[in-house]
The first five atom37 places (N, CA, C, CB, O) and aatype in JSON, in Angstrom:
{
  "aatype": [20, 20, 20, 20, 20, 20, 20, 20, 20, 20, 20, 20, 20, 20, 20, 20, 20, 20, 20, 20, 20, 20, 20, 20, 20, 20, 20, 20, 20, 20, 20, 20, 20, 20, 20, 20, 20, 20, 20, 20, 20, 20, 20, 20, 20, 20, 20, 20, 20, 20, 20, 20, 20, 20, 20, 20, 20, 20, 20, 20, 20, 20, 20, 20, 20, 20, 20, 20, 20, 20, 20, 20, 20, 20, 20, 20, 20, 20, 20, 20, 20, 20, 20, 20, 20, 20, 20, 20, 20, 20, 20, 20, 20, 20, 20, 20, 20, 20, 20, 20, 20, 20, 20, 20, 20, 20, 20, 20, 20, 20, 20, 20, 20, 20, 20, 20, 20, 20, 20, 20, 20, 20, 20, 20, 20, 20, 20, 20, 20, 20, 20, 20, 20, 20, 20, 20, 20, 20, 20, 20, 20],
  "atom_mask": [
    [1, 1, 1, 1, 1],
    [1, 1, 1, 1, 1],
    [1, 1, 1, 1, 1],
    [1, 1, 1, 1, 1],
    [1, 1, 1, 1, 1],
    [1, 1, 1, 1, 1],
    [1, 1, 1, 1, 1],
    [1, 1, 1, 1, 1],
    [1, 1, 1, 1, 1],
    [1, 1, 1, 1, 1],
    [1, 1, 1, 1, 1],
    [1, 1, 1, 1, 1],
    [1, 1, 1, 1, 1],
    [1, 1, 1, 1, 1],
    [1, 1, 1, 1, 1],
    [1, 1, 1, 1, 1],
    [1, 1, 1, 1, 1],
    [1, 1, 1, 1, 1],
    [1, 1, 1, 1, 1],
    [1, 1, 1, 1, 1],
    [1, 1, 1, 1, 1],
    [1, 1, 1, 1, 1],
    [1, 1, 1, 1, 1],
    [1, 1, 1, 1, 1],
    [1, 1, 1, 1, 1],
    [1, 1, 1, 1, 1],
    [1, 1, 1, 1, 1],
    [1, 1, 1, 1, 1],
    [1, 1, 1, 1, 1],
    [1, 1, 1, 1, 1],
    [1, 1, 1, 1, 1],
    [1, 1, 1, 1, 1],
    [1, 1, 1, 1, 1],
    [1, 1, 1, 1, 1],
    [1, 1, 1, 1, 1],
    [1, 1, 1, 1, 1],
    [1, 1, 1, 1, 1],
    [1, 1, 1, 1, 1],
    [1, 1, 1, 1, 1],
    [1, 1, 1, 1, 1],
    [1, 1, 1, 1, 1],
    [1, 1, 1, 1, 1],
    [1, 1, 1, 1, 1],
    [1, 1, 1, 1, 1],
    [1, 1, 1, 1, 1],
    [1, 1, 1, 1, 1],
    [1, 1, 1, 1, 1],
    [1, 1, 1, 1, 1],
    [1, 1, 1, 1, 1],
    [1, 1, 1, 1, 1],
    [1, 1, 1, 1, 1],
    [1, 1, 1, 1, 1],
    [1, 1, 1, 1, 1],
    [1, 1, 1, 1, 1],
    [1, 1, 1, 1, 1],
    [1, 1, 1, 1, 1],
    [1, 1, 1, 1, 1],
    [1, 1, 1, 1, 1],
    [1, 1, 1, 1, 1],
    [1, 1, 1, 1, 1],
    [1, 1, 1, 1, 1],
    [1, 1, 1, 1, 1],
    [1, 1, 1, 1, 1],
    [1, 1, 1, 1, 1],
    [1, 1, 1, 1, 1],
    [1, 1, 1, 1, 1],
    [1, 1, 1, 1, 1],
    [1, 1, 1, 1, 1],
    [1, 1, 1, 1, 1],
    [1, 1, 1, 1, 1],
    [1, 1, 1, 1, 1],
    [1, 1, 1, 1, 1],
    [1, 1, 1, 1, 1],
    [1, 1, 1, 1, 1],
    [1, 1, 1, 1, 1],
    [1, 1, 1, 1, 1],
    [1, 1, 1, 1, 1],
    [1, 1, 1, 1, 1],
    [1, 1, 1, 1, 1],
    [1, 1, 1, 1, 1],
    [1, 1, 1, 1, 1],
    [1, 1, 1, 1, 1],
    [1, 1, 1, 1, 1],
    [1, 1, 1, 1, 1],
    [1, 1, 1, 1, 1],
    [1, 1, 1, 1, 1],
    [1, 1, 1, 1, 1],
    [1, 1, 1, 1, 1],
    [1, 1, 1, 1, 1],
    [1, 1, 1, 1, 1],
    [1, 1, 1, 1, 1],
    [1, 1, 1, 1, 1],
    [1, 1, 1, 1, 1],
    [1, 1, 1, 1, 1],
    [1, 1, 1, 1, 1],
    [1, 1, 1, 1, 1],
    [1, 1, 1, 1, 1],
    [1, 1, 1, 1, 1],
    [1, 1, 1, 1, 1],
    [1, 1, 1, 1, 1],
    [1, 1, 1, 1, 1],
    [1, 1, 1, 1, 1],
    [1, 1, 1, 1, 1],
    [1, 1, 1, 1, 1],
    [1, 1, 1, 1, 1],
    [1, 1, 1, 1, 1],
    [1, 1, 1, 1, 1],
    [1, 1, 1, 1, 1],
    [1, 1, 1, 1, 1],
    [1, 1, 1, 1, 1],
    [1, 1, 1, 1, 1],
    [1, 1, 1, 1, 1],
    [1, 1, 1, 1, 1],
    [1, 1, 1, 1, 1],
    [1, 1, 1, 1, 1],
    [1, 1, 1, 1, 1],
    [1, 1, 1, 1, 1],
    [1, 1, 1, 1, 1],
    [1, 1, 1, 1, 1],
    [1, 1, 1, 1, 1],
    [1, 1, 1, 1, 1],
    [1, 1, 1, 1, 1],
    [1, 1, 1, 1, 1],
    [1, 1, 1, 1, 1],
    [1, 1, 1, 1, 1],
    [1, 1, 1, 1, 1],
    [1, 1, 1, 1, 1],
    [1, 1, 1, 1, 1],
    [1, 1, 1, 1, 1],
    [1, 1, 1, 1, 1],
    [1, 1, 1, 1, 1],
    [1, 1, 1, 1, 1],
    [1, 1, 1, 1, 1],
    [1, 1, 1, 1, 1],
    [1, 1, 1, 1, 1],
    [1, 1, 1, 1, 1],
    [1, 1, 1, 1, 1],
    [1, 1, 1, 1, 1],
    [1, 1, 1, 1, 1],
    [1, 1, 1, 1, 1],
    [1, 1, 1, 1, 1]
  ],
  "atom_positions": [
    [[41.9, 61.39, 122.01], [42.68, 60.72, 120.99], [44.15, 60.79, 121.4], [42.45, 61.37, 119.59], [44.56, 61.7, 122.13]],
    [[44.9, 59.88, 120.96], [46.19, 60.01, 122.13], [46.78, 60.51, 120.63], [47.06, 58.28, 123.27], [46.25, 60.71, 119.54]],
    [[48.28, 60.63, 121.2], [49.46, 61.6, 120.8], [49.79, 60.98, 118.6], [51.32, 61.05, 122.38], [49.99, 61.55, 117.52]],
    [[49.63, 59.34, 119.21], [50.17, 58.31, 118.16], [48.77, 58.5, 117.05], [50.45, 56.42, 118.95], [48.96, 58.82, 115.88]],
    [[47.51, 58.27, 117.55], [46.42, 58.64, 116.55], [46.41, 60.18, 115.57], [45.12, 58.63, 117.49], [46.2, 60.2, 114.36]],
    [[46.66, 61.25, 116.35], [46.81, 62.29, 116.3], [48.15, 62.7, 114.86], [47.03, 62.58, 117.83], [48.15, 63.14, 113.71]],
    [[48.86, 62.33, 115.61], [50.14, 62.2, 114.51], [50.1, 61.26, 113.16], [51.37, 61.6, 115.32], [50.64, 61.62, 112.12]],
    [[49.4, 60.03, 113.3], [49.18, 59.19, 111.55], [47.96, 59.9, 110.94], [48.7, 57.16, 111.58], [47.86, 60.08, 109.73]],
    [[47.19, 60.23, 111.69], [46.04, 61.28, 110.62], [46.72, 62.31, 110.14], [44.67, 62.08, 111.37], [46.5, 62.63, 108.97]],
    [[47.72, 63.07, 110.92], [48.13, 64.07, 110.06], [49.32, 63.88, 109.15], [48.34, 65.13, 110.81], [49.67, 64.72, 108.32]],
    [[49.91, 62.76, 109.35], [50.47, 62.26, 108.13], [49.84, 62.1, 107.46], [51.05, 61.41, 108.04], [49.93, 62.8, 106.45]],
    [[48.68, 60.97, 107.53], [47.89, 60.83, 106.08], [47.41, 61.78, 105.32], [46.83, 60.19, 106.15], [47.37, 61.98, 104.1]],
    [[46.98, 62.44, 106.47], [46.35, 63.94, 105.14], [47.39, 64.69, 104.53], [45.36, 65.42, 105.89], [47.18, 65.29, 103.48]],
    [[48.33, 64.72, 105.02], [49.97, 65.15, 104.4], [50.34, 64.6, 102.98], [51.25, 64.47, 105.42], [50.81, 65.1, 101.96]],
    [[49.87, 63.19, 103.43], [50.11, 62.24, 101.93], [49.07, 62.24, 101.07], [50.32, 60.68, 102.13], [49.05, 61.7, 99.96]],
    [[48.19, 62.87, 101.61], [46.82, 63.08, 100.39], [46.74, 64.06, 100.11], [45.42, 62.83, 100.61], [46.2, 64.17, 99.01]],
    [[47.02, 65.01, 100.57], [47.31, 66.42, 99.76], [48.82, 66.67, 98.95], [47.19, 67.66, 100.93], [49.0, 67.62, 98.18]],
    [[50.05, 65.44, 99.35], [50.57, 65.49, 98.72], [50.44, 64.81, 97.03], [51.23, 65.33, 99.49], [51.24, 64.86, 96.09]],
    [[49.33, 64.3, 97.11], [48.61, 63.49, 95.63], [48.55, 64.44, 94.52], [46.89, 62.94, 95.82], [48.64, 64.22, 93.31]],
    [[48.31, 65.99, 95.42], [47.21, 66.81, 94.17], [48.62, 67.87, 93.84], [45.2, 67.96, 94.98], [48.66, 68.52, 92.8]],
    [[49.32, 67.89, 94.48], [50.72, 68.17, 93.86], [51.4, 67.69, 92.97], [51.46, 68.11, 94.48], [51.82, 66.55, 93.15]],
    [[51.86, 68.71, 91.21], [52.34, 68.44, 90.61], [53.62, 67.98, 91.09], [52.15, 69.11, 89.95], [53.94, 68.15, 92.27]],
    [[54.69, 67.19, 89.94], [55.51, 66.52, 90.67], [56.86, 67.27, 89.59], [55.14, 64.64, 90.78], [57.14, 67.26, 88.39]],
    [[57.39, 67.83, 90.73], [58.61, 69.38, 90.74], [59.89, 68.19, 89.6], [59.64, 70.1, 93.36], [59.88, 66.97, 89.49]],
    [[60.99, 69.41, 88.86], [61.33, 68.55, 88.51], [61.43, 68.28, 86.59], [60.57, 67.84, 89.36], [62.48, 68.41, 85.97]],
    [[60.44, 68.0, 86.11], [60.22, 67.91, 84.7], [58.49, 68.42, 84.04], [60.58, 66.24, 84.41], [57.37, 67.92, 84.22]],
    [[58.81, 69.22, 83.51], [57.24, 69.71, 82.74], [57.32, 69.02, 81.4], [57.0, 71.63, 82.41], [56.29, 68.92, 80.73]],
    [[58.88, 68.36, 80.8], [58.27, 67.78, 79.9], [59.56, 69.14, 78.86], [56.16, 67.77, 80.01], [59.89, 70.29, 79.14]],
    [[59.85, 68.44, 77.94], [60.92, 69.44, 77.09], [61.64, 70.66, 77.67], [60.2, 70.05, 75.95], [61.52, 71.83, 77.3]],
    [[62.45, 70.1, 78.72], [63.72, 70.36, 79.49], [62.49, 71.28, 80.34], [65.4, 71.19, 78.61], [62.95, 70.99, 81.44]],
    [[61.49, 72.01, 80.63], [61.07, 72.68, 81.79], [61.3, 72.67, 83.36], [60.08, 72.53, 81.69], [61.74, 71.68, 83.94]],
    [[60.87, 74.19, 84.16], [61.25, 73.58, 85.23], [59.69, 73.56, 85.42], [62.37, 74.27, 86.3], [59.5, 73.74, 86.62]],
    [[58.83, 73.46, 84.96], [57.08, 73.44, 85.01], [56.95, 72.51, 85.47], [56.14, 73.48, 83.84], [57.45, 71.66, 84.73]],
    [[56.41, 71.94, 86.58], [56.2, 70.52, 87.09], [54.92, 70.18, 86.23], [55.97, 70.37, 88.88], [53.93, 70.88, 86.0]],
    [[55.26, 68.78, 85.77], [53.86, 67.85, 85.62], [53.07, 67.64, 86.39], [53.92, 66.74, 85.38], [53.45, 67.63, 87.56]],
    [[51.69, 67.39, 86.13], [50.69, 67.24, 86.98], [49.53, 67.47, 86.8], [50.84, 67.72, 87.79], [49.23, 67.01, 85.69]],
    [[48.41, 68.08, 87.44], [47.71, 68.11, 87.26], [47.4, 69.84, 88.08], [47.29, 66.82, 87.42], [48.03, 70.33, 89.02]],
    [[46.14, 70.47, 87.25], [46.33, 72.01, 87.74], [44.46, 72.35, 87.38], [47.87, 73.19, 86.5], [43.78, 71.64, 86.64]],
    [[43.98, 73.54, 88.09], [42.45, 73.85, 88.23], [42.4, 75.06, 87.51], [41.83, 74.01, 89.78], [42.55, 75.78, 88.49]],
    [[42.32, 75.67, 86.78], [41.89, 76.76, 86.38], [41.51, 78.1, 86.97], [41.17, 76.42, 85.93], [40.46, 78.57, 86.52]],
    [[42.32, 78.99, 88.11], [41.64, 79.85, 89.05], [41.5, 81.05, 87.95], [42.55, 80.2, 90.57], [41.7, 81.96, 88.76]],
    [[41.35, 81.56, 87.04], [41.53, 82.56, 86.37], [41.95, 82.94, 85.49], [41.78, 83.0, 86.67], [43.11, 82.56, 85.38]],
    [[41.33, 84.08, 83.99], [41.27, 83.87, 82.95], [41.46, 85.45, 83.22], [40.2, 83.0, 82.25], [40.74, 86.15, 83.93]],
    [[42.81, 85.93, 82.37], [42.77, 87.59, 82.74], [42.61, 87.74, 83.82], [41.82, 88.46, 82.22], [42.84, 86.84, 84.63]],
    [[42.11, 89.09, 84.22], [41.79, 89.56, 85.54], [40.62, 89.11, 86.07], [41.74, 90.88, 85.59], [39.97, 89.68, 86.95]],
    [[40.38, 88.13, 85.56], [38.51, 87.65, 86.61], [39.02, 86.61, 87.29], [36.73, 86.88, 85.57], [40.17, 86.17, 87.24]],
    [[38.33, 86.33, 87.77], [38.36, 84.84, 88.64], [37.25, 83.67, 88.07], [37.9, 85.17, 90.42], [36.09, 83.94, 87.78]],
    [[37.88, 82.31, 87.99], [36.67, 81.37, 87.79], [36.32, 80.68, 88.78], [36.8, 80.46, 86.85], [36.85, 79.57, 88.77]],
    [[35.2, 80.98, 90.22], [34.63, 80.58, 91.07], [34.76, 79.11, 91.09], [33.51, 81.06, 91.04], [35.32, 78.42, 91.94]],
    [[34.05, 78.7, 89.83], [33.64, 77.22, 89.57], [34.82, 75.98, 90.0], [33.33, 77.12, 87.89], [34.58, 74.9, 90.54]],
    [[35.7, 76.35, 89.71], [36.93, 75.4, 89.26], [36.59, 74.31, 88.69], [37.8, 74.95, 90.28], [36.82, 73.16, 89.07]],
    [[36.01, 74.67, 87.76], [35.73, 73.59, 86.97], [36.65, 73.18, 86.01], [34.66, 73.78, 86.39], [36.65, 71.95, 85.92]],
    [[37.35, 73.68, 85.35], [38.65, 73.38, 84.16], [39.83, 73.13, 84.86], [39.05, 74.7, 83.1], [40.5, 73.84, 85.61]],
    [[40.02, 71.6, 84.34], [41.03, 71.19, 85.14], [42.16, 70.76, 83.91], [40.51, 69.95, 86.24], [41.7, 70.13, 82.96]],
    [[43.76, 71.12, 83.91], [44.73, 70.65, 83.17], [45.56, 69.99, 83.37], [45.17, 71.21, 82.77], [45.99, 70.32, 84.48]],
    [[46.2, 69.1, 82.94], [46.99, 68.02, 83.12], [48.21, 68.26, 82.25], [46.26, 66.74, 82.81], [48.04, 68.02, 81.05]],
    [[49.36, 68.68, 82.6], [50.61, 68.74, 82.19], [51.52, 67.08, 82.27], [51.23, 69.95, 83.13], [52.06, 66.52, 83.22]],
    [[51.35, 66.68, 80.81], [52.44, 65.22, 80.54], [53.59, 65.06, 80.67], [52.57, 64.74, 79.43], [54.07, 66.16, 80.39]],
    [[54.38, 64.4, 80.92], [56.0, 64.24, 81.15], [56.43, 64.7, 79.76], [56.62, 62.52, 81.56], [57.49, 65.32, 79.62]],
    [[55.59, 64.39, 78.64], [55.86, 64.8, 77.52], [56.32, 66.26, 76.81], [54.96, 64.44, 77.14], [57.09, 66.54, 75.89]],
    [[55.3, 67.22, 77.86], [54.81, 68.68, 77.51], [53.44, 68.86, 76.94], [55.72, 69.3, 76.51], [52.96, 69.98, 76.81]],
    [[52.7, 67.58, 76.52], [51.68, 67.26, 76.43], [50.48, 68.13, 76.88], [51.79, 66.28, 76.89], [50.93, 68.94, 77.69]],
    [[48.87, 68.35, 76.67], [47.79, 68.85, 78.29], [47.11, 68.16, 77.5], [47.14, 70.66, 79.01], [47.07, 67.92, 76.29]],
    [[46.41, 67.82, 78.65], [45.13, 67.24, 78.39], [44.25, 67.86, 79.87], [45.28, 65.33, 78.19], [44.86, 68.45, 80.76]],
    [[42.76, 67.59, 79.93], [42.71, 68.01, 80.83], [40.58, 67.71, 80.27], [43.82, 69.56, 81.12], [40.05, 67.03, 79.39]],
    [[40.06, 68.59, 81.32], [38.53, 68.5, 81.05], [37.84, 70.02, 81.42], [37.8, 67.19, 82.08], [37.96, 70.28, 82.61]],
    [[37.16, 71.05, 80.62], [36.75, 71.86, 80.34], [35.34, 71.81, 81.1], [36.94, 71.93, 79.09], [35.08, 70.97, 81.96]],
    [[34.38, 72.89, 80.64], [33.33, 72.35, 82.08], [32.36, 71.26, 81.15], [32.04, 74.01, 83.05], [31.47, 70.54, 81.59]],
    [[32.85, 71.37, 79.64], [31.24, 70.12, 78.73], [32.47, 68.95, 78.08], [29.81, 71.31, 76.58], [32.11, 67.82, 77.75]],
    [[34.13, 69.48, 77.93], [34.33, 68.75, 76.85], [36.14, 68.27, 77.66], [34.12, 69.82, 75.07], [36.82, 69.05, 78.32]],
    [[36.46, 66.97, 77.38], [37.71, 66.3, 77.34], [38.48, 67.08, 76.64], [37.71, 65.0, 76.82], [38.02, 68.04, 76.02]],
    [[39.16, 66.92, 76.64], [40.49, 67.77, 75.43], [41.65, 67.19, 75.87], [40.8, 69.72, 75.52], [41.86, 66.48, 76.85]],
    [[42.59, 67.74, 74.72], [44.23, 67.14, 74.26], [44.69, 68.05, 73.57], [44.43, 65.77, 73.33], [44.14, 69.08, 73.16]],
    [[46.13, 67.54, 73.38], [46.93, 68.77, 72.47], [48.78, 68.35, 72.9], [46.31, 70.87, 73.25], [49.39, 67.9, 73.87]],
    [[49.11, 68.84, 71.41], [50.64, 68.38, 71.75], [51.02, 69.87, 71.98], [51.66, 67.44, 70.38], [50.55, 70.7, 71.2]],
    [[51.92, 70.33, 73.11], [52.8, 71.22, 73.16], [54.33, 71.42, 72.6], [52.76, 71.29, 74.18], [55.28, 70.88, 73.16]],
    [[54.48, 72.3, 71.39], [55.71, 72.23, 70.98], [56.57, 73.33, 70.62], [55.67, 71.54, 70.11], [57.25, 73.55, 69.61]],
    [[56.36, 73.93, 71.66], [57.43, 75.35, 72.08], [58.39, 74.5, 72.95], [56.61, 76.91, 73.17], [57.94, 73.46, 73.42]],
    [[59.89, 74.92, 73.23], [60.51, 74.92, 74.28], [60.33, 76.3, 75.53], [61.81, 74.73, 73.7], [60.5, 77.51, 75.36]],
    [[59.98, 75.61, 76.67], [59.55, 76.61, 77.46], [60.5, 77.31, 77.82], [58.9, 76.28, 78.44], [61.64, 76.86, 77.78]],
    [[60.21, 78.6, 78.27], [59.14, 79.18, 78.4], [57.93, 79.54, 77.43], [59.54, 80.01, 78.81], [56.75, 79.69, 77.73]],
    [[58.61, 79.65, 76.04], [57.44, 79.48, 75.01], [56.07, 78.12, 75.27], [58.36, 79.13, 73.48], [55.97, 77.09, 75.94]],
    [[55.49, 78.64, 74.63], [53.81, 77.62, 74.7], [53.51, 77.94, 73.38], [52.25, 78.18, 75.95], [53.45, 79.06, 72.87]],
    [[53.25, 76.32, 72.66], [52.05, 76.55, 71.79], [52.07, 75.22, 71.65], [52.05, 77.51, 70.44], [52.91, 74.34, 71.84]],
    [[50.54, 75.3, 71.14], [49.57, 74.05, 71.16], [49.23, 73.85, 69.81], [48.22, 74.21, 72.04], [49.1, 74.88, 69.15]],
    [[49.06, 72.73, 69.22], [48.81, 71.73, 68.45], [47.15, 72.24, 68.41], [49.31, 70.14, 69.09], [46.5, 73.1, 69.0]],
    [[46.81, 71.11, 67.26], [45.53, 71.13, 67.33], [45.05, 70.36, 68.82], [45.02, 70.48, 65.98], [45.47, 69.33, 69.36]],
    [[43.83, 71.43, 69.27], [43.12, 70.92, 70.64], [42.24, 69.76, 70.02], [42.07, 72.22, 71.54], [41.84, 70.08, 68.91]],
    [[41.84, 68.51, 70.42], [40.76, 67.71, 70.0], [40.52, 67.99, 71.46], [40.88, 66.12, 69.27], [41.25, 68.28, 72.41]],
    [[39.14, 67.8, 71.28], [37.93, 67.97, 72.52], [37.18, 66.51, 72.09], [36.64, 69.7, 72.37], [37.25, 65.72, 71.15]],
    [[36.59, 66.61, 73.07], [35.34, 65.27, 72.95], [34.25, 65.72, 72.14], [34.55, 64.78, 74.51], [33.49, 64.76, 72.05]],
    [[33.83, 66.63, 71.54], [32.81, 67.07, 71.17], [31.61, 67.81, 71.3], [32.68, 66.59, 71.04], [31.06, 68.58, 70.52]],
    [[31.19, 67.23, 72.97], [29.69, 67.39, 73.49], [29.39, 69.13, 73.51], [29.52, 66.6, 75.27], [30.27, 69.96, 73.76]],
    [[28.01, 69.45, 73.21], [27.26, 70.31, 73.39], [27.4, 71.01, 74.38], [26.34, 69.96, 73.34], [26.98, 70.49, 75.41]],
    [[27.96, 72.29, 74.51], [27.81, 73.33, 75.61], [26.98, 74.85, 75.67], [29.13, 73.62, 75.84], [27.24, 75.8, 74.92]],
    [[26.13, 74.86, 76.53], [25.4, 75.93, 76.31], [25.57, 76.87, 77.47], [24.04, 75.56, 76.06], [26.2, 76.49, 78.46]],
    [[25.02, 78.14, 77.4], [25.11, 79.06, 78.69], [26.45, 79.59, 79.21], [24.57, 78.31, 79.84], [27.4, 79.82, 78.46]],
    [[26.5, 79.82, 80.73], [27.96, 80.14, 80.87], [28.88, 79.28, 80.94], [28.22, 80.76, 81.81], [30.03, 79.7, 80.79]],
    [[28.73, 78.27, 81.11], [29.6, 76.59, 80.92], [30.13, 76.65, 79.7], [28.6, 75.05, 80.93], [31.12, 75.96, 79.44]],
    [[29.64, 77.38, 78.88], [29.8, 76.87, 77.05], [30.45, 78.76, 76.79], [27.45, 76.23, 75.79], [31.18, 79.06, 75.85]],
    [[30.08, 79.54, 77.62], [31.14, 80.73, 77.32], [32.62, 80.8, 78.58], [30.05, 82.4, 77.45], [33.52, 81.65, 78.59]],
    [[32.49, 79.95, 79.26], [33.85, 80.25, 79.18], [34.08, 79.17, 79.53], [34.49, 81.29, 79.86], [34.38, 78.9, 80.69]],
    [[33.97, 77.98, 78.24], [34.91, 76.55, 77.59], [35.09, 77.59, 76.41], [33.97, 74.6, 77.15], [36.28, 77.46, 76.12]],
    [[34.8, 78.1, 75.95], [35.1, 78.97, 74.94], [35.83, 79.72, 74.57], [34.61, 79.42, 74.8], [36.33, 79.73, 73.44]],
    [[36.11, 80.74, 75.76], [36.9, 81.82, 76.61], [38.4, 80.77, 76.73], [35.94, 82.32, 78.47], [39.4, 80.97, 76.04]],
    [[38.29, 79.85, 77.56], [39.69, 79.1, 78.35], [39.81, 78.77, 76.42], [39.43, 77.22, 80.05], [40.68, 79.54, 75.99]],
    [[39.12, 77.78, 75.1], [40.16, 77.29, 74.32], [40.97, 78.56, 73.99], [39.63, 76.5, 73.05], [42.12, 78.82, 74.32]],
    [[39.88, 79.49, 73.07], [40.78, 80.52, 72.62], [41.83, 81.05, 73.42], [40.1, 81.52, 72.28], [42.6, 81.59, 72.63]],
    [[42.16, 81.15, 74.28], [43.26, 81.66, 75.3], [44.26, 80.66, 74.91], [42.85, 81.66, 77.03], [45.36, 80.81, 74.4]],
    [[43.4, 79.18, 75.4], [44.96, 77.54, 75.04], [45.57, 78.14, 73.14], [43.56, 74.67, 74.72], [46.71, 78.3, 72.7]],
    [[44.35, 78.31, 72.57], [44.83, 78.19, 71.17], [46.0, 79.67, 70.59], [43.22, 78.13, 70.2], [46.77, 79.66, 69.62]],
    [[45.74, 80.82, 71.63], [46.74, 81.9, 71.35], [47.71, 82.08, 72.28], [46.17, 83.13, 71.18], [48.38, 83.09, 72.49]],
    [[47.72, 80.86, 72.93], [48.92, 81.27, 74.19], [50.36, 81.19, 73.55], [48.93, 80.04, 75.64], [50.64, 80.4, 72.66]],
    [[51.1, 81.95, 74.01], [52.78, 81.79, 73.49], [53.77, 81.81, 74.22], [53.26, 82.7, 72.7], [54.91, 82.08, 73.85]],
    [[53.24, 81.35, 75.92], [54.27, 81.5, 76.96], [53.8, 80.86, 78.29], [54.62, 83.01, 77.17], [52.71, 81.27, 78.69]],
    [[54.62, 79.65, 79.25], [54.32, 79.33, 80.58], [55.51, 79.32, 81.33], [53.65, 78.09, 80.71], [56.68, 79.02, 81.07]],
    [[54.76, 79.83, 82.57], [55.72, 79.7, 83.66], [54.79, 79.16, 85.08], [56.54, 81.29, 83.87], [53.59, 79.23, 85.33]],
    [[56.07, 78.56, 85.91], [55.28, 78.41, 86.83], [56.1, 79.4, 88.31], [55.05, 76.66, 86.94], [57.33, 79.5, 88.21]],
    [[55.69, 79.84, 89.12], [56.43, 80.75, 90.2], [55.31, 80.44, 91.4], [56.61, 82.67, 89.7], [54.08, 80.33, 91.39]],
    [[56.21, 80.35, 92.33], [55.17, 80.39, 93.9], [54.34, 79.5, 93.95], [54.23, 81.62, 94.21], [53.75, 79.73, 95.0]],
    [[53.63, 78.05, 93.18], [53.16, 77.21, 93.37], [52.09, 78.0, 92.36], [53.06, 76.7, 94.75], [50.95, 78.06, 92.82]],
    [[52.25, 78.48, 91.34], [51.02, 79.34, 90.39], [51.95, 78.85, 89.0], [50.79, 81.59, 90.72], [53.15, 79.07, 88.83]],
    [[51.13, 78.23, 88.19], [51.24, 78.03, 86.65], [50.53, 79.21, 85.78], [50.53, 76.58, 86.26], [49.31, 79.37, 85.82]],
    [[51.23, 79.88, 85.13], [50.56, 81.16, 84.23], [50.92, 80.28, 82.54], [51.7, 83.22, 84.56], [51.98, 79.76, 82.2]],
    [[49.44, 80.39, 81.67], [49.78, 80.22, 80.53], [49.44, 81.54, 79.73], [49.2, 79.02, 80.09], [48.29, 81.91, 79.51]],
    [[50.82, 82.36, 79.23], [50.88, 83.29, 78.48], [50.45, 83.65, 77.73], [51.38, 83.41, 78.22], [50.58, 82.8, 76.84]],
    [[49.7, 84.84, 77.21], [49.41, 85.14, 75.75], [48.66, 86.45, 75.31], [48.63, 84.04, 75.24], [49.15, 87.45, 75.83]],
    [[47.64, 86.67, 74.52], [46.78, 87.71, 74.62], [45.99, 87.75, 76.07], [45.84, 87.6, 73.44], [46.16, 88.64, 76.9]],
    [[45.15, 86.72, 76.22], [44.58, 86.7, 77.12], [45.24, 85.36, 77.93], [43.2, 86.79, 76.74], [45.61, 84.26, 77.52]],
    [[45.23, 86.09, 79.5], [46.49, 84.67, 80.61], [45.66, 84.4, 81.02], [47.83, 84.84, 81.89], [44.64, 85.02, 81.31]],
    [[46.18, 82.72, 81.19], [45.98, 81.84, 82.46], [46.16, 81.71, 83.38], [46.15, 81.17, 82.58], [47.35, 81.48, 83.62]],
    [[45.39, 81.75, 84.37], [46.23, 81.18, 85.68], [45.41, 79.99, 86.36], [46.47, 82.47, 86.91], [44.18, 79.92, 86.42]],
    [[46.64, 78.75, 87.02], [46.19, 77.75, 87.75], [47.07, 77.74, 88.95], [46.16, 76.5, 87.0], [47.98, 78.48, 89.32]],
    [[46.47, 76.6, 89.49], [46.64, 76.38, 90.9], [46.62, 74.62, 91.15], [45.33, 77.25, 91.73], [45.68, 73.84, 90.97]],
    [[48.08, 74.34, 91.63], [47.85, 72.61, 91.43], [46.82, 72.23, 92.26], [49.15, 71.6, 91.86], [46.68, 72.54, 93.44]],
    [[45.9, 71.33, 91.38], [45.0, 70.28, 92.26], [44.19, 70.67, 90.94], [44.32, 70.6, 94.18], [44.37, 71.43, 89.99]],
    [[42.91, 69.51, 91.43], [42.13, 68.33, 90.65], [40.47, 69.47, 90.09], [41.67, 66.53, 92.16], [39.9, 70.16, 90.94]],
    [[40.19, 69.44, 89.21], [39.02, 70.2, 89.0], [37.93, 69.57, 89.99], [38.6, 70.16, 87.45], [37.88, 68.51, 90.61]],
    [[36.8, 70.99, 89.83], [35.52, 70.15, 90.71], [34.97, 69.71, 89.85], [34.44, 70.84, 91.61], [34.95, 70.31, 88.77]],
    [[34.29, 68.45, 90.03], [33.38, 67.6, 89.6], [31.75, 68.48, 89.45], [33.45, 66.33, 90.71], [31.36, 69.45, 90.1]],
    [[31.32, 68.0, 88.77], [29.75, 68.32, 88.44], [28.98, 68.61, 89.67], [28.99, 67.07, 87.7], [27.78, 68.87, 89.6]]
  ]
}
């Protein structure tokens, strides 16, 4: 593969991993929290293997995002570093097993959080029990 092939692939993948990067800048009610989009690595001191819970930070201060059974929303209306959330609407659907204990686990945490920051490319949402994410896109089913 010559020098010129070599070099636009690794641009491109440069520019596609630059996709799953929140975008630095504005979280939305003066923050320095970038918007974007973020995976769920951990709830307290455990880890969530799955990465299945994925959040979406709005220009607004807004999240929305998808849990491992249910859609969700919510207005954020702390000035950060404070956090708090609005009523969560979810989509509704049926969750059972460990999918359905910790969509359970992550609301109650969204619904008592009272603090975010982001440091080192890590978003922490504050509270009794913390969040932590990691920018990029949840896994799919």
């Amino acid at each position: 593969m010559s020098r010129i092939a070599i070099l636009a692939a690794a641009a491109a993948s440069l520019t596609t991993l630059a996709a799953c990067e929140p975008t630095t800048g504005g979280g939305g009610l003066g923050s320095n929290v970038p918007t974007g989009p973020y995976v769920l690595v951990g709830i307290a001191d455990e880890t969530v293997p799955q990465r299945n819970v994925g959040l979406t930070i709005e220009s607004d201060g807004s999240v929305s995002g998808q849990a491992p059974c249910n859609h969700y929303a919510a207005a954020q209306t702390a000035e950060p570093p404070g956090f708090k959330l609005g009523e969560i609407k979810t989509s509704g659907a049926g969750c059972g097993g460990n999918a359905g204990a910790l969509e359970s686990r992550y609301f109650a945490a969204l619904r008592q959080a009272d603090g975010i920051t982001y440091t080192g490319g890590v978003l922490k949402i504050t509270g009794p029990t913390y969040l932590t994410f990691e920018p990029g896109y949840r896994k799919e089913k």
